[in-house]
Each structure stands twice: as structure tokens, then as C-alpha cells.
C-alpha positions as CSV (number, residue, x, y, z in Angstrom):
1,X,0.0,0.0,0.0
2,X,2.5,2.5,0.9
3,X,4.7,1.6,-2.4
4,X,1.4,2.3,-3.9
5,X,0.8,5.6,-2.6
6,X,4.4,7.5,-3.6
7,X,4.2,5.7,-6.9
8,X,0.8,7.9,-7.3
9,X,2.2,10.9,-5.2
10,X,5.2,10.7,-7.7
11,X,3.6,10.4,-10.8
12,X,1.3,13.0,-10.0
13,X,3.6,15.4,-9.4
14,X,5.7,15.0,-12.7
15,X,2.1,15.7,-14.4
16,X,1.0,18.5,-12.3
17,X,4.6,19.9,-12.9
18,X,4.5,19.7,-17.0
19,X,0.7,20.4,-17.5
20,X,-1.2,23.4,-14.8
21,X,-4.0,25.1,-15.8
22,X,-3.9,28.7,-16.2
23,X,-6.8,31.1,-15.7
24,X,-7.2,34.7,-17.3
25,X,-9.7,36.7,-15.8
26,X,-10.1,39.7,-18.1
27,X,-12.0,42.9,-18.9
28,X,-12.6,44.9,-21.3
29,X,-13.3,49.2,-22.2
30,X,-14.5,51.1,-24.8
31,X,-12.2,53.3,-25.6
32,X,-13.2,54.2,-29.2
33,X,-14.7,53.6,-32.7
34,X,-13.5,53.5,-36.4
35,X,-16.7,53.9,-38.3
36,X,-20.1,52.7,-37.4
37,X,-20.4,51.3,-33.9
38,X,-20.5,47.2,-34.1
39,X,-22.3,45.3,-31.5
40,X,-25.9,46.6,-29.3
41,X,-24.8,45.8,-25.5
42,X,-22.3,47.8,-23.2
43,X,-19.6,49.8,-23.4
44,X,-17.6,46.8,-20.9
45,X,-17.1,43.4,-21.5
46,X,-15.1,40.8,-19.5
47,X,-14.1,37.4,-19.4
48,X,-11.9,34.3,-19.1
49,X,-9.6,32.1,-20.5
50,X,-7.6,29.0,-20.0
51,X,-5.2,26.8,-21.2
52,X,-2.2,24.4,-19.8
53,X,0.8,26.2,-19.2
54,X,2.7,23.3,-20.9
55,X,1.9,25.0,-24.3
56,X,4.6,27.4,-23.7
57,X,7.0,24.7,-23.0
58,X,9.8,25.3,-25.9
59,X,8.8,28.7,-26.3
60,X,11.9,31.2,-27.1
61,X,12.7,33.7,-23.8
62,X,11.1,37.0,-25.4
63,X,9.4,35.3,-28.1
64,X,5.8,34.2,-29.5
65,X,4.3,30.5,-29.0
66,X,2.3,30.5,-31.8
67,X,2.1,31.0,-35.9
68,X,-1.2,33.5,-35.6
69,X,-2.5,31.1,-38.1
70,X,-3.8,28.1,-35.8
71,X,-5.6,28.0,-33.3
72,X,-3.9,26.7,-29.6
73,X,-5.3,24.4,-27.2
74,X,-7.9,25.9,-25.1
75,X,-9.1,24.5,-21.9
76,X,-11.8,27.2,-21.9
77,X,-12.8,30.1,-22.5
78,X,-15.8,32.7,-22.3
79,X,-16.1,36.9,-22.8
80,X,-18.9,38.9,-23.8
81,X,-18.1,42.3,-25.0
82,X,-21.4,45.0,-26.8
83,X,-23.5,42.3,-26.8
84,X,-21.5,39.9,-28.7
85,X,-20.8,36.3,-26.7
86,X,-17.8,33.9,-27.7
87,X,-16.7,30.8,-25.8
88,X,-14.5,27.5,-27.1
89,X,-17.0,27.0,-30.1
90,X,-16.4,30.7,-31.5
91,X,-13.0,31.7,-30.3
92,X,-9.6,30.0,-29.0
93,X,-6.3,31.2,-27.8
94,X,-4.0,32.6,-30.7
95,X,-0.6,32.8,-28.9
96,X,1.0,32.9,-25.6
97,X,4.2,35.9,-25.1
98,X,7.1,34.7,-23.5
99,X,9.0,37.5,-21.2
100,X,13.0,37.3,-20.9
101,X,13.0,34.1,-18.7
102,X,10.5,32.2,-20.3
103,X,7.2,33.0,-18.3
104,X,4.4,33.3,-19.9
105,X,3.8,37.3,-20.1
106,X,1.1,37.8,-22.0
107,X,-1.9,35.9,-24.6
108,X,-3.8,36.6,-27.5
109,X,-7.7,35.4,-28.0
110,X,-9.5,35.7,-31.9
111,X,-12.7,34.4,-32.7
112,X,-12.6,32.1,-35.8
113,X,-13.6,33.9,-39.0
114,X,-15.4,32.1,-41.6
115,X,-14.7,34.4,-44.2
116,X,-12.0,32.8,-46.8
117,X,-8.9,34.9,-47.3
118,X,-8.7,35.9,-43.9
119,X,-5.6,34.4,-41.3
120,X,-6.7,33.2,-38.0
121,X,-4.9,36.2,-36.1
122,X,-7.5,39.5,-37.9
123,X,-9.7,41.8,-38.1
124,X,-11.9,42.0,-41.0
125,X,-14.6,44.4,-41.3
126,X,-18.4,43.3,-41.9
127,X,-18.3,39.8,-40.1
128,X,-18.3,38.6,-36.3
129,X,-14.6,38.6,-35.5
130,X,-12.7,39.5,-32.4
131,X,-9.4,40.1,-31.7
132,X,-7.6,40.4,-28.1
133,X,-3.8,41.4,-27.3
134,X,-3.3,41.1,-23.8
135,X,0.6,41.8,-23.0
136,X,2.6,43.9,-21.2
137,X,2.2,41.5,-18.2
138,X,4.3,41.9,-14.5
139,X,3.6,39.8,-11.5
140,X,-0.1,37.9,-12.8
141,X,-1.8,41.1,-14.4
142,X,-1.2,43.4,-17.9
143,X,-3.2,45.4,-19.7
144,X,-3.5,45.2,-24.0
145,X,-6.0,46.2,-26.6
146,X,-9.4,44.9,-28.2
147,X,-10.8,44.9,-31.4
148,X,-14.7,43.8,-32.4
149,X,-16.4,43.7,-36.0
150,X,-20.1,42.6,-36.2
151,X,-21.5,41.3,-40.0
152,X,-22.5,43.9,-42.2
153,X,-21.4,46.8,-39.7
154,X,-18.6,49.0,-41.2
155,X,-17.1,49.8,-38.5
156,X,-14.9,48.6,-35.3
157,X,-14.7,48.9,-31.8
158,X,-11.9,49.5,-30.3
159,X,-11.1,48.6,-26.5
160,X,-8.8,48.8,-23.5
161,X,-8.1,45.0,-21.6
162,X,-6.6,45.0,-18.5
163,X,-6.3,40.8,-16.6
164,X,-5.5,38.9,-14.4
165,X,-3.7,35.6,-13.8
166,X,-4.6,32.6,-11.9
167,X,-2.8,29.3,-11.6
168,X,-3.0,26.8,-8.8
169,X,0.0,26.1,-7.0
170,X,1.8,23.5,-7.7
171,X,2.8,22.8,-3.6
172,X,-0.9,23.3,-2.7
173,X,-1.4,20.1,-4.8
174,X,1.1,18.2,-3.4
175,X,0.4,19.3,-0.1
176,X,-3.4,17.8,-0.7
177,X,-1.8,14.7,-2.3
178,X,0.2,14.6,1.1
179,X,-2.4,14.9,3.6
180,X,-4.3,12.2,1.8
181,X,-1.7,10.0,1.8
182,X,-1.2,10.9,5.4
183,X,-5.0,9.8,6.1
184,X,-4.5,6.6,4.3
185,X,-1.8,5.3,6.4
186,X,-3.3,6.5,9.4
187,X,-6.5,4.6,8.4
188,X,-4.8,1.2,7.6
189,X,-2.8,1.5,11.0
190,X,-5.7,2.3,13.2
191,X,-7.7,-1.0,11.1
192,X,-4.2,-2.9,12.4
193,X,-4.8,-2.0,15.6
């Protein structure tokens, strides 16, 4: 049993160590508008996204994961911004920034455009696309820019993001993997007894 139990703790800290989820809480501002005004809802939008930090993995210190031409892995993700919603079946995760050590710094969001002629990673004017740069990143939070389109609107909105990151930490999980170990052996002693 116990050989049993640090084979698991073992193995499932190599996982938790290659693959962790990472949350971006975001928001978005109006900030201004090239043309007619796309979308019918508010001025603010905000939501989330999230992917396995293993994607960066390989990455170039200072440098883009990503070709802005394919989609990336997405765990999830959700935002609503002037009354326009995306989520995993509408959008995914364009690329991830890297900052001089290798951390991830920053992330880009698009919405997949079914118009031919267009690259994953743009803007075109007169269909439901979406665009989000969200860099400049220090210590979990950044700021970047927005950019919506709505079908047959010529126009686009053009917004401020500021986010947030979350990531679970890596010795809270083996610290939970520990104490259930713990309870294990205390169980099987005290069933000894």
C-alpha cells in the first residue's frame, strides 16, 4: 500500500509539474470607434480564458508560442463584449508571449472567421470577428488592446483590456496529495490495531 501511494504521489507530481492550468480573468473598455459602432450591448465586456501552461513549453525567452494562423489548445474560454458572446465553439487562444525568462507574459484570443482569405490572427470588417492582445504583463496582471467587427457593420470597436492571472500552486497540490496519503496510512494503522 504504501509503495502504492508514492508511486501515485510521484507520478502525479511530474504531471502536475508539466501540464497546470492557467486562468485569465479579463475585462474589457470602450475606448473608441472606427466607423459605425458594431455590437448593441455595453460599453464593458469581461471574461476568461484557459489553457495548460505546458503550451509554452519550448517557447523562445522574449518570443511568441504560436504561428497567428492556428488555433492553440484551449481548456476554456468565455467573454462577452457590446452584446457579442464567444466561448471555445467561436474563439480559441492565438498565442501565448514569453518574457525574458520564459514566463508566460502575455496571450492573444481571436474568434474564428469564416470568411476565406482571412488568417486566423485579424480583423476584417463586416463579419463577427474579435481580436484580443493582452501583454505587457508583471507579476499575474497586464493590460493590451481589443478589437470587435459585427456582420455587415462597417465599422470597429476598439477597446482597453486589463487581466489577471490565476494558476493553482503547484505545492498546494502536493500538499493535498500529502495529507491524503497521510489519512490513508493512518486509516490502515488504526484498522491494524
Amino acid at each position: 500500500m504504501r509503495r502504492l501511494l508514492i508511486t501515485a504521489f510521484l507520478a502525479f507530481s511530474a504531471t502536475a509539474a508539466n501540464a497546470i492550468p492557467v486562468r485569465f480573468d479579463f475585462s474589457i473598455s470602450l475606448s473608441s470607434v472606427q466607423g459605425i459602432k458594431p455590437g448593441t450591448g455595453t460599453a464593458n465586456g469581461s471574461g476568461y480564458v484557459v489553457f495548460d501552461t505546458d503550451l509554452a513549453n519550448g517557447g523562445k525567452p522574449g518570443g511568441l508560442v504560436g504561428d497567428m494562423k492556428s488555433p492553440l489548445a484551449t481548456l476554456d474560454l468565455q467573454f462577452s463584449w457590446l452584446g457579442m458572446n464567444y466561448d471555445t465553439s467561436s474563439a480559441s487562444l492565438g498565442g501565448i508571449y514569453l518574457d525574458s525568462m520564459g514566463r508566460i507574459s502575455g496571450w492573444s484570443i481571436d474568434a474564428f472567421t469564416p470568411t476565406p482569405g482571412c488568417t486566423f490572427q485579424c480583423v476584417q470588417w463586416g463579419t463577427n470577428d474579435f481580436t484580443l492582445l493582452a501583454s505587457n504583463g508583471s507579476s499575474g496582471s497586464g493590460g493590451g488592446i481589443a478589437l470587435l467587427t459585427q456582420s455587415r457593420v462597417n465599422g470597429v470597436a476598439i477597446g482597453n483590456v486589463s487581466w489577471t492571472k490565476s494558476v493553482p500552486e503547484p505545492g498546494t497540490l502536493g500538499l493535498m496529495l500529502v495529507g491524503v496519503a497521510g489519512l490513508a496510512l493512518r486509516r490502515r494503522k488504526l484498522r491494524k490495531a
